[in-house]
C-alpha positions in Angstrom: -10.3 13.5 4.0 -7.0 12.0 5.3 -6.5 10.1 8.4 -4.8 12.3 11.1 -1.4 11.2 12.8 -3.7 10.5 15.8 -6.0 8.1 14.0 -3.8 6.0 12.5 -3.1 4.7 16.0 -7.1 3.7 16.1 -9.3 1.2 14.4 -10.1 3.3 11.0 -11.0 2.1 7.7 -12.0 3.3 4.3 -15.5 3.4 3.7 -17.1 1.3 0.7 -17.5 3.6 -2.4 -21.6 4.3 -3.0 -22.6 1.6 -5.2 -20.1 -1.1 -4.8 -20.2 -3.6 -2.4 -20.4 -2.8 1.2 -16.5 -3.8 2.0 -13.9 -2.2 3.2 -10.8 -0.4 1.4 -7.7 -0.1 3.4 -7.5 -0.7 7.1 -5.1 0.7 9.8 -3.1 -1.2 12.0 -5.1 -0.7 15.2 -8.3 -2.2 12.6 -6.0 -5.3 11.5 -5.0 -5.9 15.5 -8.7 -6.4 15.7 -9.1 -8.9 13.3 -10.5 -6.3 10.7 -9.0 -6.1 7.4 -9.3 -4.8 3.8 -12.1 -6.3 1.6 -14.2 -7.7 4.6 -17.8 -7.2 4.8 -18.6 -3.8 6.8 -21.4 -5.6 9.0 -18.5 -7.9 10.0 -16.3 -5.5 10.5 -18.4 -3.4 12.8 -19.5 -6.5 14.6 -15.3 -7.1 15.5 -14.6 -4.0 16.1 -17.9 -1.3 17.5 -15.4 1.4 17.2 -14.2 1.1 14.1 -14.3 4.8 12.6 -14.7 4.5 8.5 -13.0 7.7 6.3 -14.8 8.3 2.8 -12.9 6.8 0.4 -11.4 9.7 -2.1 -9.6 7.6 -4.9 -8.8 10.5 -6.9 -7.3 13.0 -4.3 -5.2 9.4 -2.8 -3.8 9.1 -6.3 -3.0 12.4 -6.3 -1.2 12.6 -2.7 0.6 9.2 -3.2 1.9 10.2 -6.5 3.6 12.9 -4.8 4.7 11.3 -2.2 6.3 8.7 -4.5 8.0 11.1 -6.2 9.7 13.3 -3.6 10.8 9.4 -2.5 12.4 9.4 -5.8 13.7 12.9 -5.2 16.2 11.4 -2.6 17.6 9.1 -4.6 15.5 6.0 -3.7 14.4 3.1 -5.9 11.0 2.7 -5.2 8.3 -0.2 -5.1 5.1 0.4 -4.4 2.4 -2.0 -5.5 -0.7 -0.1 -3.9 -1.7 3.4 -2.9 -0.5 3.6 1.4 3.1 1.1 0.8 6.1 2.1 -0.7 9.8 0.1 0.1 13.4 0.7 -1.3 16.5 -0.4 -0.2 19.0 1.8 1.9 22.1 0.5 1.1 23.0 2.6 -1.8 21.6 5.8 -0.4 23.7 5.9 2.8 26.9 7.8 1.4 24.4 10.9 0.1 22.6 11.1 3.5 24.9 10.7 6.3 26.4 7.6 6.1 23.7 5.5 8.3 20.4 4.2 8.0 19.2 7.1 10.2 20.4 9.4 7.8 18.5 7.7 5.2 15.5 7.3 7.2 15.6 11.1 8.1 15.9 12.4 4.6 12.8 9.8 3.6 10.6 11.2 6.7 11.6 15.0 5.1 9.9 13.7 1.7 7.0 12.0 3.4 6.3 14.2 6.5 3.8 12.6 9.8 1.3 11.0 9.5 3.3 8.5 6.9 4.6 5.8 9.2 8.8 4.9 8.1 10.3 1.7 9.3 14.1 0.2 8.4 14.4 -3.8 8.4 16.0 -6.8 6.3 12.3 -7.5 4.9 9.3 -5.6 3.7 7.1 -7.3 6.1 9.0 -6.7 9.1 9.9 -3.0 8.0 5.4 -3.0 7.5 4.9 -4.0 10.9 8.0 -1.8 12.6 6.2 1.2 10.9 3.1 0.8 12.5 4.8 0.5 16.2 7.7 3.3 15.8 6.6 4.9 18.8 6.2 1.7 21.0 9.2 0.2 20.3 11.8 -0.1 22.9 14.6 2.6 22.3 16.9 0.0 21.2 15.0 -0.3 17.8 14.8 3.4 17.2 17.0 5.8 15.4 18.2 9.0 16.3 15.5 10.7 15.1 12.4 8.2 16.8 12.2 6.0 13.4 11.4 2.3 13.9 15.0 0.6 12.8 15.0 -3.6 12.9 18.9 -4.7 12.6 19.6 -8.3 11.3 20.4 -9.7 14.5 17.2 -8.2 15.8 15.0 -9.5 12.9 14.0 -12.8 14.6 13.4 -11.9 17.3 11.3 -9.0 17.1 8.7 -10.8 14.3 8.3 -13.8 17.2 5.9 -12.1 19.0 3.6 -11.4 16.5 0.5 -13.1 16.0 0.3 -15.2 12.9 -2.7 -12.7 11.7 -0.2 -10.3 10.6 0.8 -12.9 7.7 -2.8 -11.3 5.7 -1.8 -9.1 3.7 1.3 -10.2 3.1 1.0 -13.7 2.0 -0.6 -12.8 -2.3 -3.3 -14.7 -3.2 -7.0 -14.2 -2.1 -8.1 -13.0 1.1 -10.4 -16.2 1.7 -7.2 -18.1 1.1 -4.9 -16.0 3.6 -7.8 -16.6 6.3 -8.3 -19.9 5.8 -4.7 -20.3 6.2 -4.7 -18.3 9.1 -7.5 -20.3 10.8 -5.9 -23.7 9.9 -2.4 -22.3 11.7 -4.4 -21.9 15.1 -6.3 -24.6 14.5 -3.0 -26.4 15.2 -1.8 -24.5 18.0 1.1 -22.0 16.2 -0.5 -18.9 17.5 2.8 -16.7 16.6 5.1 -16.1 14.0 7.8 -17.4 16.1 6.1 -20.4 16.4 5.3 -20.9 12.4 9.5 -20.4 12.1 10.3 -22.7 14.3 8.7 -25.4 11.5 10.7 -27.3 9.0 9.5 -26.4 5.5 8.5 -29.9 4.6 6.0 -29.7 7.0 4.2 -26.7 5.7 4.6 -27.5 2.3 3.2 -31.3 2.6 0.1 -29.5 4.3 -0.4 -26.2 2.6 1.3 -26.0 -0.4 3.1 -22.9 -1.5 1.2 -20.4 0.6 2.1 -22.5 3.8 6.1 -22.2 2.5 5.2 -18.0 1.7 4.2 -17.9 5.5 7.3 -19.8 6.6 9.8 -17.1 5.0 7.8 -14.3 6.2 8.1 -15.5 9.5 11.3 -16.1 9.1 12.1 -12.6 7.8 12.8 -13.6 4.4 11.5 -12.4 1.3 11.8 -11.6 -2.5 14.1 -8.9 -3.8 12.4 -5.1 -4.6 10.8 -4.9 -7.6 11.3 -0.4 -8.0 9.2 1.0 -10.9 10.4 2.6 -13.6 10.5 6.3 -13.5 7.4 7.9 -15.2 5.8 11.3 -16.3 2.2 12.3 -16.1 0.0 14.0 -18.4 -3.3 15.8 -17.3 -6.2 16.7 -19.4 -9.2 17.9 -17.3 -12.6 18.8 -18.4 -15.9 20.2 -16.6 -19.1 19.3 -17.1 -23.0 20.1 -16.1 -24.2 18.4 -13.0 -25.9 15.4 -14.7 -24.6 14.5 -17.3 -24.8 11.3 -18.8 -24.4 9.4 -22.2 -23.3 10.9 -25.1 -21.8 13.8 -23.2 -19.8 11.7 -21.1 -18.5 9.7 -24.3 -18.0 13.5 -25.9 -15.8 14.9 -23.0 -13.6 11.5 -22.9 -13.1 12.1 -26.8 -12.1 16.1 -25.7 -10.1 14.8 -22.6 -8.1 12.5 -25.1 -7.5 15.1 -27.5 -5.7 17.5 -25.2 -4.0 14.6 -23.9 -2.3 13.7 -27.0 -2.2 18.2 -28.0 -0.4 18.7 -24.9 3.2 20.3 -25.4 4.5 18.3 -22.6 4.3 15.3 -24.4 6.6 16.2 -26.6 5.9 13.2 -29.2 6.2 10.6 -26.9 3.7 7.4 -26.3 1.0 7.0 -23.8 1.7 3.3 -21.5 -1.6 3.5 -19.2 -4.9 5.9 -18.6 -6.2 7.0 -15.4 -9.6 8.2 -16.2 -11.2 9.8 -12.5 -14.2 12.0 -12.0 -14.4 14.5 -8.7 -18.2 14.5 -7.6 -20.4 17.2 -7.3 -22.0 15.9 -3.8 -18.2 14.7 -2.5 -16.0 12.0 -3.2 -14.5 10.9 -5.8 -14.6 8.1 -8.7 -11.2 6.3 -10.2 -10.1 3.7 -13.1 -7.0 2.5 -14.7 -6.2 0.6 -17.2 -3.2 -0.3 -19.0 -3.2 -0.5 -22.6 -1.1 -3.6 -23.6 1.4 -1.4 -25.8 2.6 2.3 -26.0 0.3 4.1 -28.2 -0.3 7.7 -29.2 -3.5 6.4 -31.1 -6.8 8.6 -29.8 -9.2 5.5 -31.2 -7.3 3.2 -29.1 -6.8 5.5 -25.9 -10.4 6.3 -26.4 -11.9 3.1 -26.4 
């Protein structure tokens, strides 16, 4: 199921998938205020936060709905990055003459595309435009557009990342999550409890102590960051087959060989090469199951798709 606009405001999470490890997929911001966050042990989780509510996890469906999203992004003329399901950016700046002139305008033709409960923010950096997203509503009305949307001017940009704790930097900072919290330990360990006390640092001081993750917290906290990296646009192709509750073996390997034909038989490909596979599976007692994998070099080869 999807999280209502309600719950997004509360400590949710999604639930492990049967069979893998018992840690959690994405988080809400509520969860993350609580010190919960993605890939942490459930016991753990539940033992920081009691009422933490945890959403099957649907990786086929989510795939589907983000796709969609993406592309009705697209639609208005944005230049998207998006490196996982939930978080998409693009920058404004061109797309202000086609929708009113103003960030707002922009900002309303994006929440048109990507309708409540998606959360829309406008700031100088990703990470500040992440956390204005998750506080539209409880921002003062001085950072809020026309039309309620959380909008961070330059000028502002300092000032409104200060008050954040230096938690926020998780998911932000690449790298492993054992890395980012021992990072984030260490940081309060010496007393910089905000991210308006990491900026005030010189850089030579986090880089003598913590290398290049230390100087990847100073910029964020400073509101800097690297340039958008949009994806190129892209078409899918769907081949879909149904099988007999339990199946197994040499069936499943049979209907990926007939999934792969159709694939590469389907009119809409019109001739062209294949970049990356998504094979999913719905599940006869709920759920879903999901894999991808690239395949180094365009092909239109069923052995190589098919292995």
């Amino acid at each position: 199921r999807v999280a209502s606009p309600g719950q997004l405001d509360e400590p949710v999470a999604l639930a492990p998938l049967p069979g893998t490890r018992q840690a959690l997929g994405e988080v809400s911001r509520a969860a993350e205020e609580r010190d919960v966050h993605p890939g942490m042990a459930l016991g753990e989780a539940l033992a920081r936060c009691p009422s933490l509510e945890l959403i099957p996890a649907d990786p086929v469906r989510e795939a589907e709905l983000w796709e969609g999203l993406l592309g009705r992004l697209e639609g208005i003329g944005a230049a998207v990055e998006s490196e996982r399901a939930g978080e998409a950016f693009f920058a404004v700046e061109g797309l202000r003459g086609i929708h009113g002139g103003d960030v707002a305008g922009v900002l309303g033709a994006a929440r048109e595309a990507a309708p409540a409960p998606v959360q829309i923010a406008a700031a100088p950096s990703r990470f500040a435009a992440f956390l204005a997203a998750g506080r539209g509503s409880r921002l003062p009305g001085a950072l809020r557009g026309r039309s309620g949307e959380a909008i961070v001017a330059p000028r502002a940009l300092r000032g409104f990342l200060a008050p954040f704790p230096v938690s926020a930097l998780r998911s932000r900072l690449g790298g492993s999550d054992a890395e980012a919290g021992e990072l984030i330990a260490s940081l309060r360990r010496l007393g910089l409890a905000t991210l308006g006390q990491l900026a005030a640092l010189h850089a030579d001081q986090l880089a003598d102590r913590f290398g290049a993750l230390g100087l990847r917290a100073l910029h964020l906290a400073r509101g800097e960051d690297t340039p958008l990296r949009p994806r190129e646009p892209r078409e899918e192709l769907v081949a879909e087959i149904e099988l007999a509750e339990g199946a197994a073996g040499p069936q499943l390997d049979r209907a990926v060989e007939l999934a792969v034909d159709r694939l590469l038989a389907s009119p809409a490909r019109a001739g062209r090469t294949v970049l990356a596979l998504r094979l999913s599976a719905r599940l006869e007692g709920g759920g879903s199951w999901s894999v991808e994998q690239g395949l180094g070099r365009p092909s239109a080869s069923a052995q190589t798709i098919g292995s």
